[in-house]
N, C-alpha and C positions, 0 to 999 in steps of 0.2 A: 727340344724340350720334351716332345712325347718320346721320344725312345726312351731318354732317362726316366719320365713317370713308367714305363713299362719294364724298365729294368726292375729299379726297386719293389715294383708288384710280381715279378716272377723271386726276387730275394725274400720277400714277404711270406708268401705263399709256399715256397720251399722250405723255409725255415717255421713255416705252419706245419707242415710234413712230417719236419725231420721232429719236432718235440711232438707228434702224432705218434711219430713210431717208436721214440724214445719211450713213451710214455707205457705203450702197449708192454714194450720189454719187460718192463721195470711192474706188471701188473702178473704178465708171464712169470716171473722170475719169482716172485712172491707166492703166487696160488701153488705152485711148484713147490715149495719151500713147504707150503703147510699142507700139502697133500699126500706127501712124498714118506707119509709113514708119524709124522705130530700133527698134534692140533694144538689149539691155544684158543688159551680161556682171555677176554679182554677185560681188563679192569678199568683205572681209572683214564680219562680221555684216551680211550681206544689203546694204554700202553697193555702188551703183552706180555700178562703175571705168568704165567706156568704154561708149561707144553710138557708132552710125551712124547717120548720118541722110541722108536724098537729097533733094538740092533741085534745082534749075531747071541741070540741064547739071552739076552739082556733089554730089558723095557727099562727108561729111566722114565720118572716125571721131576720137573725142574721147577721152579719158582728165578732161581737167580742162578748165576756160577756156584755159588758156595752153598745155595741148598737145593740138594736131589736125595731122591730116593731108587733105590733099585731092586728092581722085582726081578727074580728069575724065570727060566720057562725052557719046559722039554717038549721038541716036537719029533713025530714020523709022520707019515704019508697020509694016514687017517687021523691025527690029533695033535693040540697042539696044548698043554695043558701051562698053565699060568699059574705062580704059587704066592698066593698072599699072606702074610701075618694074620693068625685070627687075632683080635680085638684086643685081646689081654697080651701078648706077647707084641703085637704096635706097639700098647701104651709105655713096653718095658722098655723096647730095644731100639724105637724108633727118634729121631730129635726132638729135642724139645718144642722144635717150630714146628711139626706137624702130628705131634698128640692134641688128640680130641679132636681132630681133620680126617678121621681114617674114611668114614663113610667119602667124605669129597675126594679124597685124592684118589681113591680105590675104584668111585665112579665114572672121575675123569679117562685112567684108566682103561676100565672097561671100556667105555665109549670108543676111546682111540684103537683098542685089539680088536674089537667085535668089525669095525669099520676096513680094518686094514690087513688083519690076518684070518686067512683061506686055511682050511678050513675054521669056523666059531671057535674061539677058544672054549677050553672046560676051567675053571678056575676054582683052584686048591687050597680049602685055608691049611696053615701047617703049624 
């Protein structure tokens, strides 16, 4: 009878472990995810409305699959410059779901290049 209580408390205790380490992954695998070049803004019950993400000459910011926006951007050794819509040319050419957002989306943004691209960006309105 005591061997068997000693089994079950080493199965116990292991499978304490093993959703210990599962857990750690899956915490790794996330921080990664939004450090890795996006951030994200949390909306309603902790779900995540929008990220930025910076690719190869291309910054997107997102809200869903179907609405992004894309910023371009030229770098060398010493700069890296970022080109925005000034205000009036947003309002024309941008969707209709992110007119009258320019300041938010623009800031979002910025926060995510300043954080993640070496050197500061310079940012251009055009």
């Amino acid at each position: 009878m005591e061997t068997r209580l000693s089994t079950d408390t080493k199965a116990v205790k292991y499978l304490a472990c093993v959703g210990l380490v599962l857990g750690l992954i899956l915490v790794l695998i996330y921080s990664k995810g939004t450090s890795s070049g996006s951030s994200r803004i949390f909306g309603v019950n902790g779900v995540s409305t929008s990220k930025v993400e910076i690719g190869h000459r291309r910054i997107r910011y997102s809200e869903a699959s179907d609405r992004y926006i894309d910023f371009g951007y030229d770098y060398n050794e010493r700069e890296i410059v970022v080109y925005i819509p000034a205000a009036d040319r947003w309002e024309r050419e941008k969707p209709e779901w992110a007119r009258g957002r320019r300041t938010e989306i623009v800031g979002e943004v910025k926060t995510t290049c300043n954080a993640k691209m070496k050197p500061k960006p310079i940012y251009e309105e055009y």
